[in-house]
C-alpha positions in Angstrom: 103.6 -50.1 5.3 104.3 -53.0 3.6 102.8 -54.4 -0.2 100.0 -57.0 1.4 99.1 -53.8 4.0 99.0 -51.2 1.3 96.7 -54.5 -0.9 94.6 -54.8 2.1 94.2 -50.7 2.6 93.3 -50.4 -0.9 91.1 -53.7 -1.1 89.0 -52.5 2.0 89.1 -48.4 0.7 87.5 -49.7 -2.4 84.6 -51.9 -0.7 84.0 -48.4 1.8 83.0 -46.7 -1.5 81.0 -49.5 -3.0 79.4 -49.8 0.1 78.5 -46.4 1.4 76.6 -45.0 -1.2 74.8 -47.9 -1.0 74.3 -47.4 2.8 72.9 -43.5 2.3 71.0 -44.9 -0.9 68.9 -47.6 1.6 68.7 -44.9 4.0 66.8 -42.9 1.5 64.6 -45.1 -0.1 63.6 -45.8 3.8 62.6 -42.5 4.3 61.1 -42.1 1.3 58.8 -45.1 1.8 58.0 -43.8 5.5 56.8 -40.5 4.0 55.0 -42.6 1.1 53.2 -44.3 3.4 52.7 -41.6 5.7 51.0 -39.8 2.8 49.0 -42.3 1.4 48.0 -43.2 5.0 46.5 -39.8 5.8 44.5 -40.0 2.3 43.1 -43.0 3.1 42.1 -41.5 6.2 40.3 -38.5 4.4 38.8 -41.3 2.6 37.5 -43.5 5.4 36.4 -40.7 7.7 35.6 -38.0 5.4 34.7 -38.9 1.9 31.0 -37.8 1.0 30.4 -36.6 4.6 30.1 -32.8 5.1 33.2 -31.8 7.2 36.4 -29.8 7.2 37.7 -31.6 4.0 35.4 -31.7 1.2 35.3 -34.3 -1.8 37.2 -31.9 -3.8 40.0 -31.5 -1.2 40.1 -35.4 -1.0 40.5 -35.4 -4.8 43.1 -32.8 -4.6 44.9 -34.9 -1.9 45.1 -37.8 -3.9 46.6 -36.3 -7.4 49.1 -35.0 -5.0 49.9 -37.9 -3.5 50.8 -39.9 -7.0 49.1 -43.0 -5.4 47.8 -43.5 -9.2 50.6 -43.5 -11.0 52.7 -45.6 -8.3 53.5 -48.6 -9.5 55.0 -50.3 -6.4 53.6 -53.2 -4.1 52.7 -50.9 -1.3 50.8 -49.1 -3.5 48.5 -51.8 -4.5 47.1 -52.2 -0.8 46.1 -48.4 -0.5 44.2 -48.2 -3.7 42.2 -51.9 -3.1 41.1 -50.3 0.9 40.1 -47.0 -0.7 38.1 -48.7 -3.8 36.7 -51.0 -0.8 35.7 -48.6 1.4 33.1 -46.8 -1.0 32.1 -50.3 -3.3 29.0 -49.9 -1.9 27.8 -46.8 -2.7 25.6 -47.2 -5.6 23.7 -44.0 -5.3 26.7 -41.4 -4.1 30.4 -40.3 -5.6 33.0 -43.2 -5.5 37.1 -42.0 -4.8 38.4 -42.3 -8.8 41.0 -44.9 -7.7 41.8 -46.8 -10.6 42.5 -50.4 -9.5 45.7 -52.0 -11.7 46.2 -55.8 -10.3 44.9 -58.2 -7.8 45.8 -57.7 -3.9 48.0 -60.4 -3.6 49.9 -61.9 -0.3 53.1 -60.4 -1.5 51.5 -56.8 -1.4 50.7 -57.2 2.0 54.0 -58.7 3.0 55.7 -55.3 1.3 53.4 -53.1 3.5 54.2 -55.1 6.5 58.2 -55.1 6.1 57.8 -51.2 5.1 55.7 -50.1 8.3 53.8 -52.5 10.4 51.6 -50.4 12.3 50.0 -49.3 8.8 49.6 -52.7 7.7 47.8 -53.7 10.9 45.4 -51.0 10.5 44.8 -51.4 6.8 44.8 -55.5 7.1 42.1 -55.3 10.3 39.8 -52.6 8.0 40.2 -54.6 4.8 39.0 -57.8 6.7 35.9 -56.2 8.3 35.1 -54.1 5.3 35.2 -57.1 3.5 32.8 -58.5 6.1 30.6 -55.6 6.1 30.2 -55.6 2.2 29.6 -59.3 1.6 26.8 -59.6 4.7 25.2 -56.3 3.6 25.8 -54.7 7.3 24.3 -57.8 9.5 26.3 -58.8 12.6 26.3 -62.3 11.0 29.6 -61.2 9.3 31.1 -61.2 13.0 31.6 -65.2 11.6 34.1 -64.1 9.5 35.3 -61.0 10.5 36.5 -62.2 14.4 38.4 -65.4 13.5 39.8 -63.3 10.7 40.9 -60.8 13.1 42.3 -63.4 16.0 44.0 -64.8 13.7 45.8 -61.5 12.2 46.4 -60.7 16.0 48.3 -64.0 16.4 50.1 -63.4 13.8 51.4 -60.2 15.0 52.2 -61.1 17.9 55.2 -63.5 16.7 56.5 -59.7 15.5 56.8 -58.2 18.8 55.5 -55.0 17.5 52.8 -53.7 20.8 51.5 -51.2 18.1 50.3 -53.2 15.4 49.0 -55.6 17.9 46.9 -53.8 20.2 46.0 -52.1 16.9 44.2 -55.0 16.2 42.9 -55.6 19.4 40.8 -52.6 19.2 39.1 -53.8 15.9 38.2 -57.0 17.7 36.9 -54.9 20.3 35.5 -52.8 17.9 33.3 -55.6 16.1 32.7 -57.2 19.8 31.5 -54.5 21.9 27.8 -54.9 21.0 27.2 -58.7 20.7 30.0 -59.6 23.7 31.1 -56.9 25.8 33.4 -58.5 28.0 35.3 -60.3 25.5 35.9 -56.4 24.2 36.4 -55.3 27.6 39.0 -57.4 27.3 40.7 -57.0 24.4 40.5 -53.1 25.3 42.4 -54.0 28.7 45.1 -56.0 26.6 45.3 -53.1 24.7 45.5 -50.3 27.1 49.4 -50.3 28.4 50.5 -49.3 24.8 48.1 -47.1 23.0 49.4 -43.7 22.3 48.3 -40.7 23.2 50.2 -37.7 21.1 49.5 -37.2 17.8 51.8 -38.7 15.2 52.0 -38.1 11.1 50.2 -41.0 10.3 46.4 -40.1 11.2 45.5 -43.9 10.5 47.6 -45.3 13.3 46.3 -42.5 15.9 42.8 -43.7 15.0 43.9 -46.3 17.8 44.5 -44.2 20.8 44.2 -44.5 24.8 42.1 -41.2 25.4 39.1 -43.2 23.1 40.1 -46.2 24.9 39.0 -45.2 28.6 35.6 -43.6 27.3 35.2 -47.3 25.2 35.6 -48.8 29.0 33.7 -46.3 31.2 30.5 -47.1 28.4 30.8 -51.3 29.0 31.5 -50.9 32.9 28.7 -48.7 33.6 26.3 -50.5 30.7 27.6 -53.6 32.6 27.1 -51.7 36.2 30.4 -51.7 37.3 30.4 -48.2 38.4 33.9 -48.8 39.9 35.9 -49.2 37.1 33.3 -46.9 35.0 34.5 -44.2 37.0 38.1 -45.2 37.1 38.3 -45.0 33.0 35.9 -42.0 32.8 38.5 -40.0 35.3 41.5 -41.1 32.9 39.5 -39.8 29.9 38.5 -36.7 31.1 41.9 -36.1 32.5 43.8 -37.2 29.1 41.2 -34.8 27.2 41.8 -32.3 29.3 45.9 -32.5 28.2 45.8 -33.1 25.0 42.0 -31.9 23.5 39.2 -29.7 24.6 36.7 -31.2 27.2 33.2 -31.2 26.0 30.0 -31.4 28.1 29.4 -35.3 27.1 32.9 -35.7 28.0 31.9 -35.7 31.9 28.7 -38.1 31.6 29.8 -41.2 32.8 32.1 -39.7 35.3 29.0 -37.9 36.7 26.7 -41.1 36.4 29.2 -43.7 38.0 30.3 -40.9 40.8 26.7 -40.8 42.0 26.1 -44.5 41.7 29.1 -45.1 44.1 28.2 -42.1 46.4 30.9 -39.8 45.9 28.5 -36.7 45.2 30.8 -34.2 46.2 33.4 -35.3 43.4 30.0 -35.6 40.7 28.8 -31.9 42.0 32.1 -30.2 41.1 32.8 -32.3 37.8 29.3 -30.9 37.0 30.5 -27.0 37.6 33.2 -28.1 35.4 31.0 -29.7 32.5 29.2 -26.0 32.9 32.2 -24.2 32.3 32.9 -26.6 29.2 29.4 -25.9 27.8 28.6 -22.8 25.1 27.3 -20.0 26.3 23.9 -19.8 24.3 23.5 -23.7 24.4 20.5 -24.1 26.7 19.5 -27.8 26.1 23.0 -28.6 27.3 22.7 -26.1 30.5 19.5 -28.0 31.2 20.6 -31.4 31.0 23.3 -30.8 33.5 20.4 -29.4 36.3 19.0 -32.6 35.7 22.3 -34.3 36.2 22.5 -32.4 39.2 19.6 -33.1 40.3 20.3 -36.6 40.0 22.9 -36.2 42.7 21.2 -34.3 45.5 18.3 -36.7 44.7 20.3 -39.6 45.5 22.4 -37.5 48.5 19.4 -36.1 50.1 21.7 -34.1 52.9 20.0 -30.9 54.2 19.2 -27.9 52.1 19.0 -30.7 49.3 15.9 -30.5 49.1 15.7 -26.8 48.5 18.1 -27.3 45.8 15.9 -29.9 43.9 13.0 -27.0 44.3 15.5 -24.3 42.6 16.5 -26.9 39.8 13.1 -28.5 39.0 12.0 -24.8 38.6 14.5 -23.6 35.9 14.4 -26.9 34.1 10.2 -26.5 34.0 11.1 -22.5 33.1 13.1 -23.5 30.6 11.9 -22.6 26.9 14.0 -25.6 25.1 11.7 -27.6 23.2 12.7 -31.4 23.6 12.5 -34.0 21.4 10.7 -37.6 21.8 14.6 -39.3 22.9 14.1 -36.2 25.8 10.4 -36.1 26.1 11.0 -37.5 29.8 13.0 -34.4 30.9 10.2 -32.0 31.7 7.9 -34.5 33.4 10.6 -36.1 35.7 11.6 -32.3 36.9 7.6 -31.5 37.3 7.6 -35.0 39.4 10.8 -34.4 41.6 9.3 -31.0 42.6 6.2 -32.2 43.5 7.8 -35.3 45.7 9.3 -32.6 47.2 6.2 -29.5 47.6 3.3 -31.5 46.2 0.3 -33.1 47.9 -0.3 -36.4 47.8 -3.1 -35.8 44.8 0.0 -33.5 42.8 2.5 -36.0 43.4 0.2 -38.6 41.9 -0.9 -36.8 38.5 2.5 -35.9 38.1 3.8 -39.6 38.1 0.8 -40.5 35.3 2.1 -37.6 33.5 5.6 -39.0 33.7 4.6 -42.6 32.9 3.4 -41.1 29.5 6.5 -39.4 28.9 8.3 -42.4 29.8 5.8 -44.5 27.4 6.2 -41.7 24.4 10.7 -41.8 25.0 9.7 -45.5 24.6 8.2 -45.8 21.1 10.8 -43.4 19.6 14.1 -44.5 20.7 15.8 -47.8 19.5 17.7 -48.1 22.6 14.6 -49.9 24.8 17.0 -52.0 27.1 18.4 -48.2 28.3 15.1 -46.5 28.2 13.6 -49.7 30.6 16.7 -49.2 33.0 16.5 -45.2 33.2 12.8 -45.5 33.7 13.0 -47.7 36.9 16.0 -46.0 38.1 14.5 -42.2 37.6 11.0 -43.5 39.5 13.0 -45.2 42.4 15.1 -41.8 42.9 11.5 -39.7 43.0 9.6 -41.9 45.1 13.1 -42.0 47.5 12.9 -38.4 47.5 9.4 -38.2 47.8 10.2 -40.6 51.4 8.2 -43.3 50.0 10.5 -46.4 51.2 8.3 -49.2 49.7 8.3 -47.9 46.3 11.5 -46.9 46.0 12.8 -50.7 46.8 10.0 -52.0 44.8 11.5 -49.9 41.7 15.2 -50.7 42.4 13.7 -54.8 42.2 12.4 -53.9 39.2 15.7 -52.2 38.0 17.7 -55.1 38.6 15.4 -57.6 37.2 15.5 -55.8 33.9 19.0 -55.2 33.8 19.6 -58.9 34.6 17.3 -59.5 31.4 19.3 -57.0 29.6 22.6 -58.8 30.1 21.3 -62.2 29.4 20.0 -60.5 25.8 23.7 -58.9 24.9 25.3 -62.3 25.9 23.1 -64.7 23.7 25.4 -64.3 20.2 28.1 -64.9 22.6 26.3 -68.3 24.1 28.8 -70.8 22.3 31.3 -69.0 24.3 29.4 -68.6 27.3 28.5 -72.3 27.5 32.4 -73.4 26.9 33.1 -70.9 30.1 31.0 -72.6 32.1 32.0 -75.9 31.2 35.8 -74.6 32.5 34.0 -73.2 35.7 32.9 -76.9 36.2 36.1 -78.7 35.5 37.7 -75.8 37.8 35.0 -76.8 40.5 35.6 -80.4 40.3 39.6 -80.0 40.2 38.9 -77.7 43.5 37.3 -80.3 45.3 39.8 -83.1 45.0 42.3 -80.6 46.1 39.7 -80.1 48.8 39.7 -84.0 49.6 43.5 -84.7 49.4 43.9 -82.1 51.9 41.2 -83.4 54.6 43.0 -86.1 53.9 46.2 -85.1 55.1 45.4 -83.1 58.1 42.9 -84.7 59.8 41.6 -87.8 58.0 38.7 -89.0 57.1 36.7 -90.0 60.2 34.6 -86.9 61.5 34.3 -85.2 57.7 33.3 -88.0 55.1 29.3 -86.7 55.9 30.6 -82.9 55.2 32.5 -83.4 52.6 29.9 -85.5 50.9 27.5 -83.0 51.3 29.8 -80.1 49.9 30.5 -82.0 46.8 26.7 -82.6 46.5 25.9 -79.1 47.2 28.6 -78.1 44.3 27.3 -80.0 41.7 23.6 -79.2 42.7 25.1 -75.7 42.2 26.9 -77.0 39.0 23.6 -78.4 37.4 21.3 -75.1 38.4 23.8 -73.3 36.2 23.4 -75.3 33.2 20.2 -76.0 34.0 18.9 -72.2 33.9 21.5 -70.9 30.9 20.3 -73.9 28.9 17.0 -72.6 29.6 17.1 -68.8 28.9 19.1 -69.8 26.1 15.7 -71.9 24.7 13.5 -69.2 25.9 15.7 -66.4 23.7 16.0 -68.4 20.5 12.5 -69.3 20.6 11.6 -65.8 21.0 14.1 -64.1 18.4 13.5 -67.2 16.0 10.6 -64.9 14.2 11.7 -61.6 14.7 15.0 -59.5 13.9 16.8 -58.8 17.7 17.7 -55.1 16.5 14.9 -53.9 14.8 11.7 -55.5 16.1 11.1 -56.5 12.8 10.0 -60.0 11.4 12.9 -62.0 9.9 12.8 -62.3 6.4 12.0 -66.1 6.8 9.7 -65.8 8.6 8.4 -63.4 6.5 8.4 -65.0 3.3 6.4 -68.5 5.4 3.5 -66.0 5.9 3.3 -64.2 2.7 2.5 -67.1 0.5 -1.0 -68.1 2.3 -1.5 -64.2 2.7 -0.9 -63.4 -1.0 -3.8 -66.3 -1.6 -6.4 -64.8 0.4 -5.9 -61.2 0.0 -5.4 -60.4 -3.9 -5.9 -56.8 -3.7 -2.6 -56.2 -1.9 0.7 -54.6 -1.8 4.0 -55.2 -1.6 7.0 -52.6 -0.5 10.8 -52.7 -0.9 12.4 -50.0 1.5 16.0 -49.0 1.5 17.8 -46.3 3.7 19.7 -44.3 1.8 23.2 -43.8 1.8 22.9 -46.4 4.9 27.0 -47.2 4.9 27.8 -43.6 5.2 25.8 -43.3 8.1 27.7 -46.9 9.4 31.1 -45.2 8.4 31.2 -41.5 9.5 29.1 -41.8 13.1 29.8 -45.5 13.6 27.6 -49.1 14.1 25.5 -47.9 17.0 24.6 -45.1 15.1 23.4 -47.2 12.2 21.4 -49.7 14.8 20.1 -46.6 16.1 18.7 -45.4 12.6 17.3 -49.0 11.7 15.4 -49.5 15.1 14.1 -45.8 14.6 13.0 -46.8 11.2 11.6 -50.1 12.2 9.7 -48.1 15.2 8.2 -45.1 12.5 7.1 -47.9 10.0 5.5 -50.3 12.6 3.6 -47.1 14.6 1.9 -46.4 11.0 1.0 -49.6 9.6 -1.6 -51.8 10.6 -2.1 -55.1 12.6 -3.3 -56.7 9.7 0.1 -55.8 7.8 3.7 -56.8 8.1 7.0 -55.7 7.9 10.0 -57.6 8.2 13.9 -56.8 7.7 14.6 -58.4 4.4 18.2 -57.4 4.4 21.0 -55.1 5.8 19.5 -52.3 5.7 16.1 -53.3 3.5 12.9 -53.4 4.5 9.9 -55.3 3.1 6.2 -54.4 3.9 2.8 -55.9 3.0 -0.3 -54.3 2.8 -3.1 -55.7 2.9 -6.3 -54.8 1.2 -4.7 -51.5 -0.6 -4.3 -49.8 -3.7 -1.0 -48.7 -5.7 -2.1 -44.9 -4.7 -2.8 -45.9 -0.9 0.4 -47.3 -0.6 2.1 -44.1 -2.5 0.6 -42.0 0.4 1.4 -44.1 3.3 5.6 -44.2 2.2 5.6 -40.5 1.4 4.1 -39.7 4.9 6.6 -42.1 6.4 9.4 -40.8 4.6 8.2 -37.5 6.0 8.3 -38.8 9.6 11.4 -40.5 8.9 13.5 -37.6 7.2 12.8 -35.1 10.1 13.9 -36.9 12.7 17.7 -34.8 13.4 18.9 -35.5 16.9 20.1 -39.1 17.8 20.9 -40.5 21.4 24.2 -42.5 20.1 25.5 -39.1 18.6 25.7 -35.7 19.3 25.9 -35.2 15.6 23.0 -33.8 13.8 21.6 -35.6 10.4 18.3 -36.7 8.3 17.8 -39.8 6.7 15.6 -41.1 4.0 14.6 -44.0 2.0 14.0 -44.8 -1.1 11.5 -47.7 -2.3 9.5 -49.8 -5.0 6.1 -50.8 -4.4 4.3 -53.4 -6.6 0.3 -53.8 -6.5 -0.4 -57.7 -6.7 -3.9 -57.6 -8.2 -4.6 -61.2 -7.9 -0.6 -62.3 -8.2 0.3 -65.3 -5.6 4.3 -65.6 -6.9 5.8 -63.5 -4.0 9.1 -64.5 -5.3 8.9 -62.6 -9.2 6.9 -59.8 -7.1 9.5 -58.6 -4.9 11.7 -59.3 -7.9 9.9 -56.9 -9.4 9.6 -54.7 -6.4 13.7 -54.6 -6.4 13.7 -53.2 -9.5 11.2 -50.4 -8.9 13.5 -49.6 -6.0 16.8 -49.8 -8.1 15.1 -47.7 -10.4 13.9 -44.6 -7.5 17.6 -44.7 -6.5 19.0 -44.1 -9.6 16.3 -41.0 -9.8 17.6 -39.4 -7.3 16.6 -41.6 -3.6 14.0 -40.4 -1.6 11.1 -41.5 -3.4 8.4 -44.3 -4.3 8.7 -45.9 -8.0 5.3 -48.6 -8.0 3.0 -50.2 -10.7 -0.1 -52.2 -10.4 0.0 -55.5 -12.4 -1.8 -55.8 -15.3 -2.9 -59.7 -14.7 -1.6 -62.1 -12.7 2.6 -61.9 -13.0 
């Protein structure tokens, strides 16, 4: 080997041992940041999902996790991002235990850019949270922060997209979704089916990431298909779900719902009778309310089949289910009196049938008052009464109901689409371009084959007919459009509730005639837990429920109106400080033993706390429901469910 060999040898032997333990050192510090990350991932996980809710990990575990994590005493940029989300996630909670995080510097750009070099599936999780936390915070829970929260998100998704990475984009996907699936559900349809080709399925070691996974996905879609009566693809996604649950988790009873619903909608009554025998199987032993609501699932189907021996069937069910000794509550008080009806349209006269359909209508009008979900309850009630009266062989009602049904579901749909009108409106206006683009295509090929002589007159009159079309469709969105706004202009969509402008344009004139008055600050407690742990439809559910209870009580000469996210304000007119006291304690009462809620199969109470001011000749509503505030601030801070008031001395 010669002198500039043996120079060379050594030269490059030398930079091989400067640069491998450099090599294994990055290789480390790579793995050591995925298992960071990893760590800190599944703590804020126990944080989002978990903190202050009872469940497998108590508060003390969570505070055990996080000294052993050493997220406090990190000092690096990744760091910085998990302890702003955790701080976030509980900034709320005035009146329950905040996660000690101790927050050293501002989340800056550069933090997020570490967390997004280090593990981008993390980051897009954390970055979509932070953004509609940050939402939900700063509009107190109202769908107005969709605003900000969806261009937010869009934006995040686009850029993620220039990073290739099908995780962290479809991860954010499913928060658009997510914040979309109430207000526009095929935009999150949508974003679900963008989603869908890359979602995992098998559990990884980072609990935030599988927060975003396929088996959640398909029940997502069979709940907008069949709420959007596509029963085609509902069943399609509900198959997937159930079969994916039954691989990789335990099937439970609800698990086989919309399978069962859509199956029987398309006619396929054999498949919906054996996934019922398979929902039984699934169902605990001693549970009988769930044993009963599958005969009335079953029920539904021989209703609808009507074969022979069908009938007979319908007799043995309606039996056990009016045998049973479950005692239903008002979301189920229809259950009893549809079984009672169905085996009378089956063995009763014509005077049984009758009673039993007033007794039914009651039920239907009791479900009614006490569930928030009246666009569902509307739907179920003409769809139960057309299946009865079609068992019963009454043609003409049973078509007169199914009118009825898709009248109201056609309402329904033009409700959930008006936030979206803006969008809706710059569809159509696409549709009419596409329409017009059609029809020259249309001419230039009449053109070509056969000329103009015989089918100028045609022709005219298609285009004609196309833009009559064209104009109806403007004509009659522009129109419901008006007719919504001008009906939601005075009261709150979810809740039933006046608006709190239009609230505070009554109260002034009202505070001038009626000086012997009250006023009434209600909050729900620990609202953003409920939000948090059982999700937004549970938390509409519990504000339309509360809504319901306070408007059944009050009276026509007093008013309530949703005066914030999750505040309500009353006035009561021609009452007393004491009066008042009694009426919110009695409420509360109502309100606090409610348990069971259709959106969830997860039991829970709620309460509220409140501050109630007695005007005693006082016109300033403003300083009075200042005052009223701090009466409420001051009930929450002694404890939450309970009334702080006064009565002013003179005029305030």
């Amino acid at each position: 080997m010669s002198i500039s060999s043996v120079s060379i040898f050594v030269k490059a032997s030398l930079l091989l041992l400067i640069y491998i333990p450099s090599l294994v050192f990055a290789s480390s510090l790579q793995n050591g940041d995925a298992e960071k990350i990893n760590r800190y991932a599944n703590l804020t996980h126990a944080v989002l999902y978990e903190w202050n809710y009872p469940s497998e990990l108590s508060n003390e575990d969570i505070l055990q996790q996080l000294k052993q994590s050493k997220l406090q005493s990190d000092k690096s940029d990744i760091s910085v991002v998990f302890r702003h989300v955790i701080a976030l996630s509980n900034a709320q909670q005035v009146d329950a235990p905040k996660v000690p995080v101790v927050i050293k510097e501002v989340l800056l750009d550069r933090h997020w850019q570490a967390l997004k070099r280090a593990d981008i599936k993390t980051y897009a999780f954390l970055k979509a949270y932070h953004i509609y936390i940050k939402g939900f915070n700063d509009f107190k829970g109202s769908v107005k922060r969709l605003s900000s929260t969806v261009p937010a998100l869009y934006s995040l998704k686009n850029d993620l997209l220039r990073s290739g990475n099908k995780v962290a984009i479809i991860t954010v996907s499913m928060w658009i979704a997510s914040e979309l699936i109430d207000t526009a559900p095929i935009q999150a349809i949508n974003e679900i089916e963008f989603a869908l080709p890359h979602l995992p399925i098998e559990p990884s070691g980072n609990k935030l990431v599988m927060e975003i996974n396929l088996v959640d996905a398909h029940n997502d879609l069979a709940d907008l298909y069949l709420n959007l009566n596509v029963p085609t693809k509902s069943a399609e996604h509900a198959k997937k779900f159930i079969s994916l649950k039954r691989q990789y988790r335990s099937l439970e009873t609800t698990d086989f719902l919309f399978a069962i619903s859509t199956l029987n909608r398309l006619g396929k009554f054999d498949e919906a009778l054996e996934l019922i025998e398979e929902a039984r199987d699934s169902a605990p032993v001693d549970d009988h309310f769930e044993s009963v609501f599958l005969d009335m699932f079953e029920m539904s189907v021989y209703g609808s089949r009507l074969r022979e021996g069908d009938k007979a069937k319908l007799t043995e069910l309606s039996t056990r289910v009016l045998n049973s000794s479950v005692l239903f509550p008002n979301e189920s008080a229809d259950i009893k009196p549809t079984a009672n009806a169905i085996y009378n349209a089956v063995n009763g006269n014509d005077e049984e049938f009758n009673y039993s359909i007033l007794q039914l209508e009651e039920a239907f009008e009791k479900k009614y008052s006490s569930t928030p979900l009246k666009n569902k309850a509307v739907l179920n009630r003409y769809l139960i009464l057309k299946h009865i009266y079609n068992i019963r062989g009454d043609i003409e009602n049973a078509f007169s109901y199914q009118e009825k049904y898709q009248l109201a579901l056609l309402n329904s749909h033009g409700e959930k689409f008006q936030s979206a009108s803006g969008i809706k409106l710059d569809l159509l206006s696409k549709d009419i371009e596409l329409a017009e683009y059609r029809q020259k295509e249309l001419l230039s090929l009449q053109q070509e084959k056969v000329g103009l002589t015989g089918d100028k007159a045609n022709l005219r009159t298609a285009v004609f007919a196309l833009i009559a079309v064209i104009c109806l469709m403007i004509t009659s969105w522009l129109w419901l459009a008006k007719k919504q706004s001008d009906k939601q202009a005075n009261t709150d969509s979810l809740t039933g509730a006046l608006t709190r402008r239009a609230m505070l344009r009554q109260l002034k004139a009202l505070l001038k005639r009626h000086p012997s008055s009250c006023l009434a600050l209600l909050d729900i407690d620990h609202f953003k837990r409920i939000n948090d742990k059982y999700g937004h439809a549970v938390g509409d559910e519990v504000l339309s429920t509360f809504s319901d209870i306070i408007r059944q009580r009050i009276r026509k000469s007093d008013l309530v109106c949703r005066y914030g996210g999750e505040e309500f304000l009353i006035y009561f007119e021609h009452s007393t400080e004491q009066e008042v006291t009694a009426i919110l304690d009695e409420l509360n009462n109502s309100f606090s033993s409610k348990t069971n809620w259709s959106t969830t199969n997860k039991a829970f109470t709620v309460s509220f706390s409140s501050g109630v001011v007695a005007l005693n000749g006082t016109t300033n509503s403003e300083s009075v429901i200042k005052l009223c505030d701090d009466l409420l601030y001051k009930a929450k801070n002694r404890g939450r469910s309970r009334v702080e008031s006064t009565t002013l001395a003179h005029s305030y």
